[in-house]
C-alpha positions in Angstrom: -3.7 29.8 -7.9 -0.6 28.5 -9.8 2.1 30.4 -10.2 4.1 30.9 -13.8 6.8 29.3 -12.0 5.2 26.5 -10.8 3.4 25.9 -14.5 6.9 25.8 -16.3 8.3 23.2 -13.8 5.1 21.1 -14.3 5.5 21.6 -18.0 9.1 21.1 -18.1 8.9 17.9 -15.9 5.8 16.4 -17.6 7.6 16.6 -21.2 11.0 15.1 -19.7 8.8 12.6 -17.9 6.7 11.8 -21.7 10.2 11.5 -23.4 11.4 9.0 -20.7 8.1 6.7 -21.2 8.6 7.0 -24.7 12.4 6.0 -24.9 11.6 3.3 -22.6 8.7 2.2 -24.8 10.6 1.8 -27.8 13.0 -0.3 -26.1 11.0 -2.8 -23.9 10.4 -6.5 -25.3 7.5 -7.0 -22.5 4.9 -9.2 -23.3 0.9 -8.4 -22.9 0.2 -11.8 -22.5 2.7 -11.3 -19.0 -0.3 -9.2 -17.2 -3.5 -11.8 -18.2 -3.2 -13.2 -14.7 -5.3 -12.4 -11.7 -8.6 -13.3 -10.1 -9.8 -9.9 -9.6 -11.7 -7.3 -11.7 -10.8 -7.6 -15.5 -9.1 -4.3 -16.3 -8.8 -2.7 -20.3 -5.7 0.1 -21.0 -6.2 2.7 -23.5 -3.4 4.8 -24.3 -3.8 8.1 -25.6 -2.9 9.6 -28.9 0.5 8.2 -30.2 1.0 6.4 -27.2 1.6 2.5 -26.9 0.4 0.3 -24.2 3.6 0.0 -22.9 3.9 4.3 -22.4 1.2 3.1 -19.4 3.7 0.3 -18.0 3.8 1.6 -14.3 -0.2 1.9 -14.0 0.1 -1.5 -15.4 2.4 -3.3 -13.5 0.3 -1.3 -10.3 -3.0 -3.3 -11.5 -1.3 -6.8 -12.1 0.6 -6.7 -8.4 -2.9 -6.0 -6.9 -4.3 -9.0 -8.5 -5.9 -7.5 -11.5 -5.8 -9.0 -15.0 -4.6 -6.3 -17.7 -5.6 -6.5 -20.7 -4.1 -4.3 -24.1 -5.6 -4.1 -27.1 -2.4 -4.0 -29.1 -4.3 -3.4 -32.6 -4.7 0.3 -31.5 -0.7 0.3 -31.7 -0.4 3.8 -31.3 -4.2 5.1 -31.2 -4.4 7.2 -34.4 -7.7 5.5 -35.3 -10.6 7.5 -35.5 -12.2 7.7 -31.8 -15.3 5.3 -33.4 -13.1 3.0 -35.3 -11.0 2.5 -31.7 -14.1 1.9 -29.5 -15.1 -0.4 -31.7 -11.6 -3.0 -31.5 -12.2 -2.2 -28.4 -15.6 -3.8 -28.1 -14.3 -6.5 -30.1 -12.0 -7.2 -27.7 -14.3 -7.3 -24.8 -16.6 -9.7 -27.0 -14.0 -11.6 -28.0 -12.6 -12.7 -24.6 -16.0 -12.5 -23.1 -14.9 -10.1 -20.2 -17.4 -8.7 -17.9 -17.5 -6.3 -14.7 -14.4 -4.4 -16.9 -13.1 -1.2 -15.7 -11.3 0.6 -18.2 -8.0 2.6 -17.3 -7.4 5.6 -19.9 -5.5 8.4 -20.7 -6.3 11.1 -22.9 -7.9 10.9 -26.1 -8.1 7.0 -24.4 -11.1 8.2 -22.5 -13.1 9.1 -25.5 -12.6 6.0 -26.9 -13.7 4.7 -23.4 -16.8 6.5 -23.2 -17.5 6.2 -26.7 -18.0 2.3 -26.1 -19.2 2.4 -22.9 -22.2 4.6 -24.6 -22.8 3.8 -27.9 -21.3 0.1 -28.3 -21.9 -1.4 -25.0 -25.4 -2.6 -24.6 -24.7 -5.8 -22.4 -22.8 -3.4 -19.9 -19.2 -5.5 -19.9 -17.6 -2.5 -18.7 -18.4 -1.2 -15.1 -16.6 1.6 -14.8 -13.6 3.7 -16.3 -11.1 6.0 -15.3 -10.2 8.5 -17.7 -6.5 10.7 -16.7 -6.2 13.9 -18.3 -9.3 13.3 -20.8 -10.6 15.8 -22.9 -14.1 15.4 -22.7 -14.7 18.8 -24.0 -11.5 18.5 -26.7 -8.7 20.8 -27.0 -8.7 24.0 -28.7 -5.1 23.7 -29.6 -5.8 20.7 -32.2 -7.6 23.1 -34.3 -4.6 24.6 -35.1 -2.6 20.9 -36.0 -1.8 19.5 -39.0 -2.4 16.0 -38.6 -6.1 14.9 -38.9 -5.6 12.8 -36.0 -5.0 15.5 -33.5 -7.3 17.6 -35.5 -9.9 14.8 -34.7 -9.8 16.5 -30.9 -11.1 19.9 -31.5 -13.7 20.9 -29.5 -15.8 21.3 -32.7 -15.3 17.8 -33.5 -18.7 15.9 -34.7 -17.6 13.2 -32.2 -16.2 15.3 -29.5 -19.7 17.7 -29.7 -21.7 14.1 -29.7 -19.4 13.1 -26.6 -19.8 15.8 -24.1 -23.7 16.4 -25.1 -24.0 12.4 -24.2 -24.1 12.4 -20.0 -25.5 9.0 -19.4 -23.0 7.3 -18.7 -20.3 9.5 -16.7 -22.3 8.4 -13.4 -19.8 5.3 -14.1 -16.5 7.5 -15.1 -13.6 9.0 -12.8 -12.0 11.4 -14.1 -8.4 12.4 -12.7 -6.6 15.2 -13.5 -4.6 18.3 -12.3 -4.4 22.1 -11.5 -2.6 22.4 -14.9 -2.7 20.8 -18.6 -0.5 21.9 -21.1 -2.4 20.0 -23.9 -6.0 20.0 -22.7 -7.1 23.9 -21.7 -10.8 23.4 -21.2 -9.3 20.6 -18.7 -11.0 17.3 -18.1 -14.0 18.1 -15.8 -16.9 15.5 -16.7 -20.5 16.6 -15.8 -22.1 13.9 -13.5 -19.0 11.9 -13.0 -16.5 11.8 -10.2 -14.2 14.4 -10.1 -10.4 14.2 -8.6 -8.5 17.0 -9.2 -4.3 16.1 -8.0 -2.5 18.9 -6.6 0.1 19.3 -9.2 -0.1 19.6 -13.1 0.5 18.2 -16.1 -0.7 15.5 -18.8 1.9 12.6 -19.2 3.4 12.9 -15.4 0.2 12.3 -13.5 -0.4 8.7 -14.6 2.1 7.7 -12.2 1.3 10.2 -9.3 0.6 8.5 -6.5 -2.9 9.6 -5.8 -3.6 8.9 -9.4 -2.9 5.0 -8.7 -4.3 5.1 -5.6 -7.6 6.2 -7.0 -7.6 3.5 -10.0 -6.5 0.7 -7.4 -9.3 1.9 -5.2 -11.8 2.1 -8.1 -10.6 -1.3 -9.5 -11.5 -2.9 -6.0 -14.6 -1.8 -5.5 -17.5 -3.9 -5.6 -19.6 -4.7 -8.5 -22.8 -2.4 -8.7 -26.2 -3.8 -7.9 
Protein backbone atom coordinates (compact mmCIF):
# COMPACT_ATOMS: atom_id res chain seq x y z
CA UNK A 1 0.00 0.00 0.00
CA UNK A 2 1.25 3.62 -0.61
CA UNK A 3 2.30 5.53 1.87
CA UNK A 4 1.09 9.56 2.35
CA UNK A 5 4.61 10.16 1.90
CA UNK A 6 5.14 8.35 -1.04
CA UNK A 7 1.64 9.98 -2.64
CA UNK A 8 2.92 13.63 -2.01
CA UNK A 9 6.28 12.92 -3.77
CA UNK A 10 4.41 11.32 -6.70
CA UNK A 11 2.09 14.27 -6.64
CA UNK A 12 4.64 16.79 -6.14
CA UNK A 13 6.93 15.33 -8.93
CA UNK A 14 4.05 14.66 -11.50
CA UNK A 15 2.87 18.47 -11.31
CA UNK A 16 6.67 19.81 -11.57
CA UNK A 17 7.11 17.24 -14.28
CA UNK A 18 3.37 18.65 -16.24
CA UNK A 19 4.77 22.32 -15.81
CA UNK A 20 8.17 21.34 -17.42
CA UNK A 21 6.19 19.68 -20.57
CA UNK A 22 4.22 22.52 -20.68
CA UNK A 23 6.90 25.34 -20.66
CA UNK A 24 8.71 23.34 -23.10
CA UNK A 25 5.66 23.05 -25.24
CA UNK A 26 5.05 26.60 -25.55
CA UNK A 27 8.40 27.13 -26.66
CA UNK A 28 9.28 24.38 -29.22
CA UNK A 29 9.05 25.27 -33.06
CA UNK A 30 9.11 21.37 -33.93
CA UNK A 31 7.37 20.36 -36.88
CA UNK A 32 4.63 17.31 -37.14
CA UNK A 33 5.48 16.81 -40.54
CA UNK A 34 9.40 15.91 -38.82
CA UNK A 35 7.88 12.37 -37.47
CA UNK A 36 5.80 11.19 -40.95
CA UNK A 37 8.79 8.91 -41.70
CA UNK A 38 9.09 5.22 -41.01
CA UNK A 39 8.17 1.92 -42.59
CA UNK A 40 6.60 0.43 -39.62
CA UNK A 41 3.15 0.47 -37.99
CA UNK A 42 1.35 3.91 -38.55
CA UNK A 43 0.96 5.34 -35.09
CA UNK A 44 -1.93 8.40 -34.06
CA UNK A 45 -1.18 10.77 -30.67
CA UNK A 46 -3.90 12.05 -28.70
CA UNK A 47 -3.10 14.38 -26.05
CA UNK A 48 -5.25 14.80 -23.18
CA UNK A 49 -7.32 17.64 -21.99
CA UNK A 50 -5.42 21.03 -22.55
CA UNK A 51 -2.53 19.35 -23.71
CA UNK A 52 -0.73 19.85 -27.24
CA UNK A 53 0.83 17.18 -29.21
CA UNK A 54 4.05 18.46 -28.39
CA UNK A 55 3.33 17.90 -24.22
CA UNK A 56 3.78 13.97 -25.62
CA UNK A 57 7.23 14.87 -27.47
CA UNK A 58 9.36 12.09 -25.68
CA UNK A 59 6.71 9.16 -26.45
CA UNK A 60 7.06 10.69 -29.78
CA UNK A 61 10.46 11.01 -30.52
CA UNK A 62 10.52 7.08 -28.72
CA UNK A 63 8.04 5.86 -31.72
CA UNK A 64 9.89 7.78 -34.65
CA UNK A 65 13.58 6.33 -33.58
CA UNK A 66 12.01 2.80 -33.64
CA UNK A 67 10.89 3.30 -37.12
CA UNK A 68 7.26 4.29 -36.55
CA UNK A 69 5.49 7.04 -38.49
CA UNK A 70 3.71 9.60 -35.96
CA UNK A 71 1.15 11.14 -36.89
CA UNK A 72 -0.72 14.49 -34.86
CA UNK A 73 -3.83 15.66 -35.53
CA UNK A 74 -2.99 19.30 -34.81
CA UNK A 75 -6.86 20.53 -35.27
CA UNK A 76 -7.42 19.17 -31.69
CA UNK A 77 -4.87 22.02 -30.59
CA UNK A 78 -5.39 21.59 -27.12
CA UNK A 79 -8.31 18.87 -26.94
CA UNK A 80 -11.22 20.92 -25.46
CA UNK A 81 -13.61 19.49 -28.14
CA UNK A 82 -16.33 17.48 -27.10
CA UNK A 83 -15.04 13.68 -26.83
CA UNK A 84 -17.43 13.00 -30.18
CA UNK A 85 -16.56 16.02 -32.02
CA UNK A 86 -12.52 14.86 -31.40
CA UNK A 87 -13.07 11.27 -32.48
CA UNK A 88 -14.52 12.37 -35.31
CA UNK A 89 -11.23 14.76 -36.71
CA UNK A 90 -9.79 12.00 -35.73
CA UNK A 91 -11.45 9.59 -38.10
CA UNK A 92 -11.06 12.19 -40.67
CA UNK A 93 -7.74 12.07 -40.33
CA UNK A 94 -7.30 8.37 -40.61
CA UNK A 95 -9.61 8.66 -43.86
CA UNK A 96 -7.94 11.30 -45.08
CA UNK A 97 -4.42 9.84 -45.20
CA UNK A 98 -5.76 6.45 -45.77
CA UNK A 99 -3.84 4.89 -42.76
CA UNK A 100 -4.49 1.32 -41.77
CA UNK A 101 -3.09 -1.29 -39.06
CA UNK A 102 -3.02 2.21 -36.74
CA UNK A 103 -2.34 2.01 -33.18
CA UNK A 104 -3.29 4.86 -31.27
CA UNK A 105 -1.04 6.32 -28.35
CA UNK A 106 -3.22 8.31 -25.70
CA UNK A 107 -3.29 9.97 -22.67
CA UNK A 108 -6.07 10.86 -20.62
CA UNK A 109 -9.27 12.10 -21.78
CA UNK A 110 -7.09 11.12 -25.27
CA UNK A 111 -8.25 7.55 -24.61
CA UNK A 112 -11.89 8.31 -24.84
CA UNK A 113 -11.52 10.00 -27.78
CA UNK A 114 -9.61 6.81 -28.82
CA UNK A 115 -12.14 4.42 -27.92
CA UNK A 116 -14.87 6.52 -28.96
CA UNK A 117 -13.57 6.03 -32.66
CA UNK A 118 -12.37 2.92 -32.43
CA UNK A 119 -16.22 1.95 -31.43
CA UNK A 120 -18.54 4.02 -32.85
CA UNK A 121 -16.65 5.63 -35.98
CA UNK A 122 -14.38 2.95 -37.16
CA UNK A 123 -16.21 0.35 -39.17
CA UNK A 124 -13.29 -0.48 -41.69
CA UNK A 125 -11.07 -1.21 -38.53
CA UNK A 126 -7.97 1.36 -39.58
CA UNK A 127 -6.98 1.32 -36.03
CA UNK A 128 -5.57 -2.06 -34.51
CA UNK A 129 -4.95 -1.23 -31.29
CA UNK A 130 -4.55 1.69 -28.78
CA UNK A 131 -2.79 2.46 -25.66
CA UNK A 132 -4.56 4.61 -23.40
CA UNK A 133 -2.03 6.17 -20.12
CA UNK A 134 -3.84 7.31 -17.25
CA UNK A 135 -7.40 7.12 -19.04
CA UNK A 136 -10.45 7.54 -17.36
CA UNK A 137 -12.63 5.10 -18.64
CA UNK A 138 -14.89 5.35 -15.77
CA UNK A 139 -14.42 9.50 -15.61
CA UNK A 140 -13.38 11.46 -12.67
CA UNK A 141 -15.48 12.46 -9.92
CA UNK A 142 -13.51 15.53 -9.25
CA UNK A 143 -14.82 17.25 -12.69
CA UNK A 144 -18.21 17.33 -11.23
CA UNK A 145 -17.06 19.85 -9.14
CA UNK A 146 -15.12 22.15 -12.21
CA UNK A 147 -16.21 25.03 -13.79
CA UNK A 148 -15.31 24.65 -17.14
CA UNK A 149 -17.72 22.47 -19.33
CA UNK A 150 -14.84 20.79 -20.72
CA UNK A 151 -13.55 19.14 -17.59
CA UNK A 152 -17.10 18.90 -16.59
CA UNK A 153 -17.49 16.79 -19.78
CA UNK A 154 -15.47 13.91 -17.66
CA UNK A 155 -17.76 13.24 -14.89
CA UNK A 156 -18.54 9.92 -14.37
CA UNK A 157 -22.17 10.80 -14.99
CA UNK A 158 -21.38 12.03 -18.32
CA UNK A 159 -23.91 10.81 -21.18
CA UNK A 160 -20.61 9.90 -23.08
CA UNK A 161 -18.53 8.71 -20.37
CA UNK A 162 -21.76 6.29 -19.05
CA UNK A 163 -22.10 5.23 -23.01
CA UNK A 164 -18.14 4.57 -22.84
CA UNK A 165 -17.57 2.23 -20.08
CA UNK A 166 -21.09 0.38 -20.75
CA UNK A 167 -19.54 -0.22 -24.47
CA UNK A 168 -16.76 -3.41 -23.86
CA UNK A 169 -16.28 -4.49 -27.43
CA UNK A 170 -13.63 -3.11 -28.25
CA UNK A 171 -11.15 -2.95 -25.11
CA UNK A 172 -9.96 -6.67 -26.21
CA UNK A 173 -7.80 -4.24 -28.63
CA UNK A 174 -6.85 -1.46 -25.75
CA UNK A 175 -3.80 -1.31 -23.20
CA UNK A 176 -4.24 0.52 -20.58
CA UNK A 177 -1.23 1.82 -18.48
CA UNK A 178 -1.38 3.38 -15.44
CA UNK A 179 -0.09 3.58 -11.79
CA UNK A 180 -0.61 2.81 -8.00
CA UNK A 181 -1.67 6.52 -7.68
CA UNK A 182 -3.69 9.31 -9.84
CA UNK A 183 -4.19 12.56 -8.55
CA UNK A 184 -6.70 13.46 -11.24
CA UNK A 185 -8.46 10.17 -12.04
CA UNK A 186 -9.70 8.32 -8.54
CA UNK A 187 -11.81 5.57 -9.93
CA UNK A 188 -8.27 4.94 -11.85
CA UNK A 189 -8.06 3.64 -15.34
CA UNK A 190 -8.80 -0.11 -15.11
CA UNK A 191 -10.66 -1.22 -18.47
CA UNK A 192 -12.84 -4.38 -18.29
CA UNK A 193 -11.55 -6.97 -20.94
CA UNK A 194 -8.47 -5.06 -21.89
CA UNK A 195 -4.94 -5.44 -20.92
CA UNK A 196 -4.03 -4.12 -17.81
CA UNK A 197 -0.39 -2.67 -16.74
CA UNK A 198 -0.29 -1.20 -13.61
CA UNK A 199 3.61 0.78 -13.17
CA UNK A 200 4.92 0.80 -9.78
CA UNK A 201 4.90 4.39 -9.05
CA UNK A 202 2.13 7.12 -9.44
CA UNK A 203 0.96 9.82 -10.97
CA UNK A 204 -0.85 11.26 -14.27
CA UNK A 205 1.54 13.51 -16.43
CA UNK A 206 5.02 11.70 -15.17
CA UNK A 207 4.17 8.20 -16.32
CA UNK A 208 4.16 8.91 -20.08
CA UNK A 209 7.76 8.88 -20.02
CA UNK A 210 8.43 6.01 -17.43
CA UNK A 211 10.27 3.66 -18.84
CA UNK A 212 7.99 0.74 -18.61
CA UNK A 213 5.37 2.88 -19.99
CA UNK A 214 7.44 3.21 -23.42
CA UNK A 215 8.52 -0.08 -23.24
CA UNK A 216 4.98 -1.30 -23.37
CA UNK A 217 3.83 1.12 -26.32
CA UNK A 218 7.17 0.20 -28.27
CA UNK A 219 6.27 -3.42 -27.65
CA UNK A 220 2.66 -3.01 -28.53
CA UNK A 221 3.51 -0.88 -31.69
CA UNK A 222 5.74 -3.96 -32.91
CA UNK A 223 3.62 -6.49 -32.66
CA UNK A 224 2.22 -8.17 -35.44
CA UNK A 225 -0.96 -7.38 -37.22
CA UNK A 226 -3.98 -9.52 -35.93
CA UNK A 227 -5.31 -12.34 -38.08
Amino acid sequence: MSTLVQIAGWWARDYAYAVGRQLRSAVSRVSPDEFLSGTGRPVVVIPGIYEDWRFMLPLIRELHEAGHPVHVVTVLQRNRLAVPKAAALIADYLHQRDLRDTMIVAHSKGGLIGKYTMMSLDQTRRITRMVAVCSPFLGSRYASYMLLPSLRALSPRNAVTLQLSREQSVNERITSVYGLFDPHIPEGSVLPGARNVQLDTGGHFRILADEDTIRTVLAEAGAPAPV
